[in-house]
LOTOR-328588 format. One record per atom (N, C-alpha, C): residue in one letter; residue number from 1; x, z, y. Coordinates in Angstrom, 1 decimal, m for minus. Layout:
<rs>
A:NUM:X:Z:Y
...
</rs>
This chain:
<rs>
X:1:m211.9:28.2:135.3
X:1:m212.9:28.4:134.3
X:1:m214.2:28.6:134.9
X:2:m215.1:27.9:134.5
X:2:m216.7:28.0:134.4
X:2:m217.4:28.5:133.5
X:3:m218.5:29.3:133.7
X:3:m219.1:29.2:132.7
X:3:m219.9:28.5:131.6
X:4:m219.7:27.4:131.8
X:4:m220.4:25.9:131.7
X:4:m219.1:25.7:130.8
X:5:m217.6:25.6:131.5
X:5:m216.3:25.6:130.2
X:5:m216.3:26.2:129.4
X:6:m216.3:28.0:129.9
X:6:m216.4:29.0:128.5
X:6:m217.5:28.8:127.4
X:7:m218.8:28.4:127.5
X:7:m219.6:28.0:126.7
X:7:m219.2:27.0:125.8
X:8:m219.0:25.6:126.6
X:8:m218.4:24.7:125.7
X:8:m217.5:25.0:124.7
X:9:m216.6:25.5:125.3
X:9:m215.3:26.2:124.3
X:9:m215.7:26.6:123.1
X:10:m216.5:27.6:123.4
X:10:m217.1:28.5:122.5
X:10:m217.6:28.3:121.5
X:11:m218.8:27.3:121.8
X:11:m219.4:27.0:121.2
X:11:m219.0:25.4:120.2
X:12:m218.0:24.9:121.0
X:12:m217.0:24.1:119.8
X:12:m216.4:24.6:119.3
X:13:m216.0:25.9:119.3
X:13:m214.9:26.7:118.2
X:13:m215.9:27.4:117.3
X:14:m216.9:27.5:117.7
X:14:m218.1:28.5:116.7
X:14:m218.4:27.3:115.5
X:15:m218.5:26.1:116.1
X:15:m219.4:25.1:115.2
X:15:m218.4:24.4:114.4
X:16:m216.9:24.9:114.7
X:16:m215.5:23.7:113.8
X:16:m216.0:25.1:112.8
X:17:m215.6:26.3:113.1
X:17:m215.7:27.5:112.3
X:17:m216.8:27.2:111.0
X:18:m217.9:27.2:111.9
X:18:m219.3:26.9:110.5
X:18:m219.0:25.0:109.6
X:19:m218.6:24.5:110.5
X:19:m218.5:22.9:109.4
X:19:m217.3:23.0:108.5
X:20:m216.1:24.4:108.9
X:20:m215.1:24.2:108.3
X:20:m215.2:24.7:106.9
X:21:m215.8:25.8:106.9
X:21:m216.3:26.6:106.0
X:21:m216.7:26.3:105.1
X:22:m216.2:26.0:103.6
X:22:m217.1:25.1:102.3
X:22:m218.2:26.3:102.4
X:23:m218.9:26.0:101.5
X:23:m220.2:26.7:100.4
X:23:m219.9:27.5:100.1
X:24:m218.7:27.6:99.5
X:24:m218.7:29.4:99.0
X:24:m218.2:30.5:100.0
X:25:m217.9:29.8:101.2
X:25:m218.1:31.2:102.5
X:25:m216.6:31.6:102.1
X:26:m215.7:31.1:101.2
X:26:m214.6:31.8:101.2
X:26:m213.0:31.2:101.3
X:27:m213.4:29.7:101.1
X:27:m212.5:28.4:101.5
X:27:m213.3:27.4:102.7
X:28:m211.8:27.0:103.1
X:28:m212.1:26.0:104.1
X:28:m211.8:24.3:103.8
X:29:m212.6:23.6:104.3
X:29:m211.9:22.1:104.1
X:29:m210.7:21.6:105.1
X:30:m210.5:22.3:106.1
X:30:m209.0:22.1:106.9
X:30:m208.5:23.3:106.7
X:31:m207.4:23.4:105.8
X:31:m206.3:24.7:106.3
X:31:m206.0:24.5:107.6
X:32:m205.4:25.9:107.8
X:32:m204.6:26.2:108.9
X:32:m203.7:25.5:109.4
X:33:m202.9:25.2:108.6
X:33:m201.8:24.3:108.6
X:33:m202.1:22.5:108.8
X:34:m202.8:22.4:108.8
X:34:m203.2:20.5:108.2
X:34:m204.4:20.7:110.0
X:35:m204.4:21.1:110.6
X:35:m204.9:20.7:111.8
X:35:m204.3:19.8:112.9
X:36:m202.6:19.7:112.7
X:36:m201.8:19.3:113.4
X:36:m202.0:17.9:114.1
X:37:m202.3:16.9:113.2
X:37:m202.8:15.8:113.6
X:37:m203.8:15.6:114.0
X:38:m205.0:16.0:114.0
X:38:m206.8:16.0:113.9
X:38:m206.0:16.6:116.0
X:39:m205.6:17.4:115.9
X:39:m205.4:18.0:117.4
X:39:m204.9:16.9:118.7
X:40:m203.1:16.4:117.9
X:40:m203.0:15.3:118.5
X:40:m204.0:14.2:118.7
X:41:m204.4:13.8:117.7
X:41:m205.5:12.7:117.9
X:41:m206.6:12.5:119.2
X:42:m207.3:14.3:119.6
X:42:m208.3:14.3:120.0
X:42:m208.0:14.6:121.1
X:43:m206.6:15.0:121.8
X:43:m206.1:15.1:122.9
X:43:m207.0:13.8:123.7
X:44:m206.5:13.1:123.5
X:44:m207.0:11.9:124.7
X:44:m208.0:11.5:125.0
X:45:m209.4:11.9:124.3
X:45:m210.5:12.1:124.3
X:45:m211.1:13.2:125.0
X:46:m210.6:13.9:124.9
X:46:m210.4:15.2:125.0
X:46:m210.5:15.4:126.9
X:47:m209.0:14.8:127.5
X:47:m209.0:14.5:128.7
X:47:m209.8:13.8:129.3
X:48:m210.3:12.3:129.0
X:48:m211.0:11.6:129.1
X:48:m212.5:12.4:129.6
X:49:m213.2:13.0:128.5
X:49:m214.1:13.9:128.8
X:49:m214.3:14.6:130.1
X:50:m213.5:15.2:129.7
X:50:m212.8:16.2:131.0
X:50:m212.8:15.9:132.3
X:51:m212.4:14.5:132.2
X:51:m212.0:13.8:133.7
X:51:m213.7:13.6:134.6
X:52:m214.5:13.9:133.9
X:52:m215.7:13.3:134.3
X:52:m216.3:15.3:134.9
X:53:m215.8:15.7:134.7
X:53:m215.5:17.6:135.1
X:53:m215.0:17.8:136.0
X:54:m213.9:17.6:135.7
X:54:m213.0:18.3:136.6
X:54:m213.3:17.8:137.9
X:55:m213.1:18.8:139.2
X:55:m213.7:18.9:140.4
X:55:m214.1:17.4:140.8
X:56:m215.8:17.5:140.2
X:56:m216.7:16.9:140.0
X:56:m216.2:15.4:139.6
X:57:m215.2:14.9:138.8
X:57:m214.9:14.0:138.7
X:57:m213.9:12.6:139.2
X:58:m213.5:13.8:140.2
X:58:m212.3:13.2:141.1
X:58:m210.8:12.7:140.2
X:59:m211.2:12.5:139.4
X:59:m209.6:12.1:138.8
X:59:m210.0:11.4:137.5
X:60:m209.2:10.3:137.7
X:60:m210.0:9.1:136.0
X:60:m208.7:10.2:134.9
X:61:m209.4:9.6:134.0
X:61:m208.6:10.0:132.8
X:61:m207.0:9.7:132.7
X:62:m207.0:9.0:133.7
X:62:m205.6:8.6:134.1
X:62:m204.6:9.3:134.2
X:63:m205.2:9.4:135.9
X:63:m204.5:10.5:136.5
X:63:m205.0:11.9:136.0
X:64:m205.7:12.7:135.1
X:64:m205.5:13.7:134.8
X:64:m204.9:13.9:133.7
X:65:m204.7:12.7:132.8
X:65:m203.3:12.4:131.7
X:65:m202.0:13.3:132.8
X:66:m202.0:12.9:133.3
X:66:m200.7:13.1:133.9
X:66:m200.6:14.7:134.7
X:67:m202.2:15.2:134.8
X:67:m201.6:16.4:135.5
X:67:m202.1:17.6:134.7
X:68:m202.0:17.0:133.4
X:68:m202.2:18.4:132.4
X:68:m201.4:18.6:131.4
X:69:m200.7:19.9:131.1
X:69:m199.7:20.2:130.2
X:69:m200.3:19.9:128.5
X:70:m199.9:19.3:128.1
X:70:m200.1:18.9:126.7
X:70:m200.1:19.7:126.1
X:71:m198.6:19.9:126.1
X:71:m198.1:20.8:125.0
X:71:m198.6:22.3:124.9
X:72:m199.4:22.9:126.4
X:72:m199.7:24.2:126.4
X:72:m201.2:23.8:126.0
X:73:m202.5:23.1:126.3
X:73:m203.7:22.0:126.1
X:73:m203.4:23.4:124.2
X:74:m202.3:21.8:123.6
X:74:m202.3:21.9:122.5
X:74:m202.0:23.5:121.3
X:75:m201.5:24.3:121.9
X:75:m201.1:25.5:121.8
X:75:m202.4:26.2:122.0
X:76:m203.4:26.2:123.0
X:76:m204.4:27.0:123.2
X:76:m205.6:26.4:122.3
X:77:m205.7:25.3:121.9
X:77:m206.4:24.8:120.6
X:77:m205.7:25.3:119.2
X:78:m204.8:25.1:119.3
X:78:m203.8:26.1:117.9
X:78:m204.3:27.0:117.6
X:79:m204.2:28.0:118.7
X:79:m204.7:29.8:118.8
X:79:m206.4:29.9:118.7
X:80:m207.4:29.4:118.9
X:80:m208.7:29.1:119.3
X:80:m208.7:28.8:117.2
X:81:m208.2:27.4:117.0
X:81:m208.4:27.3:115.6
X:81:m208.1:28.6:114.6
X:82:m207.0:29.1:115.0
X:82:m206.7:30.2:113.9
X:82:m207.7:31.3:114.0
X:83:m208.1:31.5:115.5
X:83:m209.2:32.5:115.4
X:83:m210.5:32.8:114.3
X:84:m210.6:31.2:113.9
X:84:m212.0:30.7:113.3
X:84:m211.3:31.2:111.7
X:85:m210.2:31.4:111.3
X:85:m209.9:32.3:110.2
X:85:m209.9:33.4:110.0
X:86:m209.5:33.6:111.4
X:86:m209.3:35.1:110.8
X:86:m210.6:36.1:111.4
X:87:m211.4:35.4:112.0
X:87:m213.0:36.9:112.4
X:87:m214.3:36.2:112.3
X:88:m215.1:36.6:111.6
X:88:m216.5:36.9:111.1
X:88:m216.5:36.4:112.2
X:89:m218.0:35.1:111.8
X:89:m218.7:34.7:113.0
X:89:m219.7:35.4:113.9
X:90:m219.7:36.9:113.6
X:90:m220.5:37.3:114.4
X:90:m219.4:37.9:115.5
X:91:m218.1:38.3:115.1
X:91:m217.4:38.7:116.6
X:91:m216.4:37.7:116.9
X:92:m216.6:36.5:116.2
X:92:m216.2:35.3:117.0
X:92:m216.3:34.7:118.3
X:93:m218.2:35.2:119.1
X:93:m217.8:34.4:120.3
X:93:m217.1:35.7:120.9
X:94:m217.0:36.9:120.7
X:94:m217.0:38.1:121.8
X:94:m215.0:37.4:121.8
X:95:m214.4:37.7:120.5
X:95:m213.1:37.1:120.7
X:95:m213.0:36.1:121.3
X:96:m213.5:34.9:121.5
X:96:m212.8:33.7:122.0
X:96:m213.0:34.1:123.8
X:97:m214.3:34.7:124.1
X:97:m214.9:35.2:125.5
X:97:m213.4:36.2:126.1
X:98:m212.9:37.1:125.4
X:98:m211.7:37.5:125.8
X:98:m210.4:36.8:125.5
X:99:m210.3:36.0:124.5
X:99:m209.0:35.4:124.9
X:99:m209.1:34.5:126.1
X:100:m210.2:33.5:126.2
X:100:m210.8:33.0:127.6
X:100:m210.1:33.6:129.0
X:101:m210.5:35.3:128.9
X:101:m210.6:35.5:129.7
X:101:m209.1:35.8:130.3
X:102:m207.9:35.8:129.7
X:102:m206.7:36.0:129.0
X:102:m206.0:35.0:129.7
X:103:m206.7:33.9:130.0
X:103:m205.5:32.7:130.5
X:103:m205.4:32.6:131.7
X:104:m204.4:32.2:132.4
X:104:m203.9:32.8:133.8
X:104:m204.7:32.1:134.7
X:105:m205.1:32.6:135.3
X:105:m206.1:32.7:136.8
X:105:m207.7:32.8:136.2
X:106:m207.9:33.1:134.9
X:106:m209.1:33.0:134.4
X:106:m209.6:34.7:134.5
X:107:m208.8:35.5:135.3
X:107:m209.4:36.8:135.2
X:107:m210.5:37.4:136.2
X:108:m211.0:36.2:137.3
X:108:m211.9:36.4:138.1
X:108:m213.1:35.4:137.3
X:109:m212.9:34.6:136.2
X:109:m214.1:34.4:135.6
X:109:m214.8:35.7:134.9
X:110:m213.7:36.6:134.3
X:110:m214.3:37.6:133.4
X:110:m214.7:38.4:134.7
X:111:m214.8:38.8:135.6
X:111:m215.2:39.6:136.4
X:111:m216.6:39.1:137.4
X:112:m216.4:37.7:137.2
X:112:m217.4:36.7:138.1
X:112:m216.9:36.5:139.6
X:113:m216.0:36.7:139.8
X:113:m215.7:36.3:141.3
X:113:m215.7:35.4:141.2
X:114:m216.0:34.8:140.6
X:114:m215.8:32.8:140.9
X:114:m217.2:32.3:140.4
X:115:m217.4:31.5:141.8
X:115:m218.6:30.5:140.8
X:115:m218.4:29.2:141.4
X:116:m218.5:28.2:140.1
X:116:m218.1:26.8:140.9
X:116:m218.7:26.4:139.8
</rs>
C-alpha cells in the first residue's frame, strides 16, 4: 500500500458514493445487492490498470491476471461498496483510511514505515 493507492481507493469509493446517490440524498441508483456484475465486469480493467503500478510496471496485465486473488480483489470491493451505505460522507474517507489500514501487511502504511 501507497499512498498514491490509498488515495485512489478513496477517492473512487468517495465519488461511486456521491454518483450513487439519487437527488433526494436518501435512495440510491445501485442497491447493494445489484453490484455483483458491474464488479465482475471491471475486474479486468481493473488489473490491466494496475499492471502499469505495480513495481513500476514489471508485470503486463497478463501475468498479474494470474498473480492476484480474485475472489479476495472482489470481496474487498464488496466491503468498500457497502461502506458507501452505511456512513455519511463526511466520515467516509476516515473509514475507508482504516479499513485500508486493516489489510494484511498494510499496517506499516498506517504507521508510515513504508515509502515506495
Amino acid at each position: 500500500m501507497t499512498n498514491s493507492w490509498a488515495a485512489s481507493i478513496r477517492d473512487s469509493v468517495l465519488e461511486i458514493q456521491d454518483l450513487n446517490l439519487q437527488d433526494n440524498q436518501t435512495s440510491h441508483y445501485i442497491k447493494q445487492e445489484d453490484w455483483e456484475s458491474l464488479l465482475q465486469d471491471s475486474l479486468s480493467r481493473a488489473i490491466s490498470t494496475a499492471s502499469v503500478e505495480v513495481r513500476g510496471g514489471a508485470y503486463t496485465p497478463f501475468q498479474l491476471k494470474k498473480l492476484v486473488d480474485a475472489p479476495q480483489i472482489l470481496q474487498m470491493a464488496r466491503e468498500l461498496l457497502n461502506l458507501t451505505y452505511q456512513y455519511s460522507t463526511s466520515d467516509l474517507p476516515d473509514i475507508i483510511n482504516e479499513y485500508l489500514s486493516q489489510l494484511p501487511g498494510d499496517e506499516d502504511w498506517k504507521l508510515g514505515n513504508t515509502i515506495r
